[in-house]
C-alpha positions in Angstrom: 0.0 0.0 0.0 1.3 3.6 -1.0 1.9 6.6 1.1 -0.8 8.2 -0.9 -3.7 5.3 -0.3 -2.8 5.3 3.2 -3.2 9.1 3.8 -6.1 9.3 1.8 -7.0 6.5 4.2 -6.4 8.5 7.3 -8.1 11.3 6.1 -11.5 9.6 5.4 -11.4 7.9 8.7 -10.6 11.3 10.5 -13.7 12.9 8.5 -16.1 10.1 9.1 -15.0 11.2 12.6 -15.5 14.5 12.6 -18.9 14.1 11.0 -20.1 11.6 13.4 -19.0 13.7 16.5 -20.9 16.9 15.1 -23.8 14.6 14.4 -23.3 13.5 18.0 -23.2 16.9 19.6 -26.8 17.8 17.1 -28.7 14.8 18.1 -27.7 15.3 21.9 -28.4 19.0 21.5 -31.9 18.4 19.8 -32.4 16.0 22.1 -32.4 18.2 25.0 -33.8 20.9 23.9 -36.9 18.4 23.0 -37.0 17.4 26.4 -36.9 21.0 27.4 -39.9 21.6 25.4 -41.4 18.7 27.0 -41.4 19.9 30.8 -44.8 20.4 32.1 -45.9 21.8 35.0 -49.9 22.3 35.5 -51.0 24.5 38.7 -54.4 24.5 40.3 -57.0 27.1 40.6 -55.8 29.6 42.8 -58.4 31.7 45.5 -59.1 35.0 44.9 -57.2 35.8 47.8 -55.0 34.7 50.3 -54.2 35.7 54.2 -51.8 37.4 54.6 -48.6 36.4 56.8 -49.8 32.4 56.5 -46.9 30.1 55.6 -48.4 28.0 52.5 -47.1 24.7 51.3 -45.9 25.1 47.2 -46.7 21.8 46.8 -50.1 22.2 47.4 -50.7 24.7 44.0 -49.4 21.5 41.7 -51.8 19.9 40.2 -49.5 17.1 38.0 -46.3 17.6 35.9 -43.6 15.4 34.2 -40.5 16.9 35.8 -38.2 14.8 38.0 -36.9 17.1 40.5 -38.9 20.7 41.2 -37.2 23.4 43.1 -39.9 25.2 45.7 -40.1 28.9 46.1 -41.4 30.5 50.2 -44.7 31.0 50.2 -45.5 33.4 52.8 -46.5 37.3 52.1 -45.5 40.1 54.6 -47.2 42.7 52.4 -50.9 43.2 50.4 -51.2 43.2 46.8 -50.3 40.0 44.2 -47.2 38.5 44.5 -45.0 36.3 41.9 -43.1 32.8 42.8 -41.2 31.2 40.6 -40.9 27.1 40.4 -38.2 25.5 38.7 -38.4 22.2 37.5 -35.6 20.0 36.6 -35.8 16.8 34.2 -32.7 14.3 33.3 -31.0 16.0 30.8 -30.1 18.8 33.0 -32.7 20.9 31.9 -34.1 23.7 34.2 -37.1 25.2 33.2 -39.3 28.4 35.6 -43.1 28.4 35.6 -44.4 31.3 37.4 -46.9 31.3 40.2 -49.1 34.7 40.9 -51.2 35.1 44.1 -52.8 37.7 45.7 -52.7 38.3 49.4 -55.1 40.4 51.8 -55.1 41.4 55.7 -58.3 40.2 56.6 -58.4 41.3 60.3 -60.2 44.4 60.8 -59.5 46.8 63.3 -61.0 47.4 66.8 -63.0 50.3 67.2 -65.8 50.3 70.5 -67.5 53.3 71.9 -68.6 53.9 75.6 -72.0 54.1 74.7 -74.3 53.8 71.6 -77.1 55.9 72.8 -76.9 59.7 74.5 -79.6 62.3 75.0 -78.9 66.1 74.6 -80.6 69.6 75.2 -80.9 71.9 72.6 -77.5 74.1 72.5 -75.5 71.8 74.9 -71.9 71.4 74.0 -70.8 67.4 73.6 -67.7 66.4 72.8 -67.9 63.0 70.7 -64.3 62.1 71.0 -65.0 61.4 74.8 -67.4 58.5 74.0 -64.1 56.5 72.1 -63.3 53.6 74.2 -61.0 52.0 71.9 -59.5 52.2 68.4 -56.6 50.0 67.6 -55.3 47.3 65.0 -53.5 44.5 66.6 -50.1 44.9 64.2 -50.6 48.8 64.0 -51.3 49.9 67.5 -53.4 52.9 68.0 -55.4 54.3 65.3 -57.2 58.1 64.5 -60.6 58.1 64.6 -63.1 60.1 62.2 -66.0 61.8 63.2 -69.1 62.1 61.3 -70.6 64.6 62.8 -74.0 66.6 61.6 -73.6 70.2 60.6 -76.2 71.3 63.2 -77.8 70.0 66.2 -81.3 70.7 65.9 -84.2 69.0 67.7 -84.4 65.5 66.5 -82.7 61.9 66.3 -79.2 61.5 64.6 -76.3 58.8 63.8 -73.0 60.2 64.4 -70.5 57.7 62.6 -67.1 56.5 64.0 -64.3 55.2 61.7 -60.9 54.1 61.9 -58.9 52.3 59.1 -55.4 50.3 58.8 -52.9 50.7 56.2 -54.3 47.5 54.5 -57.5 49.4 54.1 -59.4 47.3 56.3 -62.3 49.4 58.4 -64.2 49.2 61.3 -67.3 51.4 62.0 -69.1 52.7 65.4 -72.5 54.5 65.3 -73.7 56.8 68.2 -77.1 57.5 68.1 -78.0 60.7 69.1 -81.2 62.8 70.4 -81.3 66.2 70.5 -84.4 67.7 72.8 -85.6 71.1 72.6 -85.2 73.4 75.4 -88.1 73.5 78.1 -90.2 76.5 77.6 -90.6 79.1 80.7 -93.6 79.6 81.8 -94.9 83.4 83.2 -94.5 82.0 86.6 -91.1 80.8 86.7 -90.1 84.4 84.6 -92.1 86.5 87.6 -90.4 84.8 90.5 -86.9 85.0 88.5 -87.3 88.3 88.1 -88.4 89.1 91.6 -85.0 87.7 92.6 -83.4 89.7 90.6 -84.9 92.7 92.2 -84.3 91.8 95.7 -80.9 91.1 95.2 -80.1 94.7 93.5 -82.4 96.3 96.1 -80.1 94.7 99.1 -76.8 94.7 97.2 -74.7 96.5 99.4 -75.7 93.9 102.4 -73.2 91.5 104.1 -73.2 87.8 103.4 -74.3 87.5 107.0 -77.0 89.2 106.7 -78.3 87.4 103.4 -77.4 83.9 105.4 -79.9 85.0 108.2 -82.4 86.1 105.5 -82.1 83.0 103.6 -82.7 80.8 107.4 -85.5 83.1 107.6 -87.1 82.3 104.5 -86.6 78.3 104.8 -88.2 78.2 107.5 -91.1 80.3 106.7 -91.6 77.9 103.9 -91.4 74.7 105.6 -93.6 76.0 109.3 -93.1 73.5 112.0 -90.2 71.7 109.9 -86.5 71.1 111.9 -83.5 72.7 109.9 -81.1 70.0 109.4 -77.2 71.2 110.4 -75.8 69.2 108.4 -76.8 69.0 104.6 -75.9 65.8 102.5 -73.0 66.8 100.2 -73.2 67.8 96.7 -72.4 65.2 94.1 -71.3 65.0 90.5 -72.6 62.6 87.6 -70.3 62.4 84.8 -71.8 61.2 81.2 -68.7 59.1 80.9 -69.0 57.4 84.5 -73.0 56.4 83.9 -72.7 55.8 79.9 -75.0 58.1 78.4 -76.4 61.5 79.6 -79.9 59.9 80.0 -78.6 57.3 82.6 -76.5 60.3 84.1 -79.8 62.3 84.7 -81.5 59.8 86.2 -79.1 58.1 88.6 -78.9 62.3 89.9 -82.0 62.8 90.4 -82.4 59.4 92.2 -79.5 61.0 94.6 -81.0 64.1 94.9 -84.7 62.7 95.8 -83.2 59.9 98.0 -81.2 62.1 100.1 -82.8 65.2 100.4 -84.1 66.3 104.3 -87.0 67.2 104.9 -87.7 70.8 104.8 -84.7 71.3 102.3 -84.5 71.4 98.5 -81.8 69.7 96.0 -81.1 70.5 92.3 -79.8 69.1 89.3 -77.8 71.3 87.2 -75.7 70.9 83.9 -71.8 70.3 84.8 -69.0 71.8 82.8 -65.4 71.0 83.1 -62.5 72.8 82.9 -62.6 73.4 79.2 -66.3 74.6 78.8 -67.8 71.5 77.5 -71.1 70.0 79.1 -69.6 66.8 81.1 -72.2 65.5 83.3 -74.9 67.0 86.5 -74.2 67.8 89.9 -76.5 67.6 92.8 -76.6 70.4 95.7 -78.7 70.7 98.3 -80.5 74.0 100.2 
């Protein structure tokens, strides 16, 4: 055999080589990439929605697939709105290949909001301050929350809701109503202006008097009223009813007039007044006796 045969020889053989190991490398490519295109991976129907900071299983979502291996993403939101997970699944060639998980999460715990009473009854042109019936407003991750008000523009004679609401950065509300009665104010009779004016009079007439005198005056007159009556020395003390303490200013007025009929002497007389505190605003009734 020749020099020439046999390099022509070698030559062929390294071709047939050559060819077979690019063949080689396109079949295993094609090959791969056809069991690329191959991976499945079919999820379930998803919920609208989703609670939010609850660990879920990713297994769970799967409904069947074809991959060997899958690699898991976390499942647990800290915030609300949709979120994205990403599962990758794996087959024998190597392949690696992400099918994409959206869910939606929502905070489902509304907050606390409770008032001190739902009912309170009101005179005409008393002042009320609405905060004061708040007994609590709070979300359990936030803490404290602001309440709004809904109050009416004017407070005229009649029956009204005033609304409460307070709201958490997840949007979630929780709503309060007060309902509200306004009376109108008692009308004078000509009596009651006739004997208030004669007050009036005597006490500009004997203006310049000492408060000893007016004390003996005053004994005088008590017992002229009540003839044959002892003057207790000793008068029950006065006592305040707050709106806040009884409730409502309903259940205020009635447990001070209880007081003041239950523990007034004989021969004397008590009163129930309106009570203001420091700032003006109506807060309750106070009882004295005379």
């Amino acid at each position: 055999m020749t020099d020439i045969v046999k390099r022509n020889m070698i030559f062929s053989a390294v071709c047939i080589l050559l060819l077979a190991g690019v063949f080689g490398i396109w079949y295993y490519t094609e090959q791969k990439s056809e069991a690329y295109r191959n991976i499945y991976l079919e999820f379930k129907k998803v919920e609208d929605e989703y609670e939010l900071g609850v660990k879920i299983d990713p297994v769970s979502f799967i409904k069947k697939t074809n991959a060997d291996d899958i690699e898991f993403p976390d499942i647990e939101a800290t915030t609300v709105g949709e979120h994205t997970y990403i599962y990758i699944a794996k087959d024998g060639w190597g392949n690696r290949k992400e099918f994409v998980l959206k869910l939606k999460f929502a905070d489902p715990t509304k907050p606390v909001l409770t008032l001190t009473a739902d009912y309170v009854e009101i005179t005409e042109g008393d002042s009320i301050d609405f905060n004061s019936f708040v007994k609590e407003a709070y979300d359990e991750a936030e803490g404290s929350l602001e309440v709004e008000i809904d109050v009416p523009d004017e407070l005229k004679p009649g029956e009204y809701e005033v609304i409460y609401t307070v709201s958490d950065r997840h949007k979630n509300k929780a709503e309060a109503v007060l309902k509200l009665k306004v009376n109108a104010k008692a009308a004078e009779n000509s009596q009651d202006i006739s004997k208030r004016d004669d007050t009036r009079t005597k006490k500009e007439e004997s203006g310049g008097g000492s408060k000893k005198e007016n004390r003996k005056e005053s004994k005088k007159d008590e017992t002229a009223n009540n003839p044959g009556q002892p003057v207790p020395s000793v008068l029950p003390p006065s006592k305040i009813f707050l709106f806040s303490e009884y409730g409502s200013i309903a259940a205020a007025e009635r447990n001070a007039k209880s007081y003041g009929q239950n523990n007034c002497p004989s021969g004397h007389t008590w009163y129930c007044s309106p009570y203001s505190d420091s700032s003006g605003t109506a807060a309750g009734y106070i009882v004295t006796f005379k």
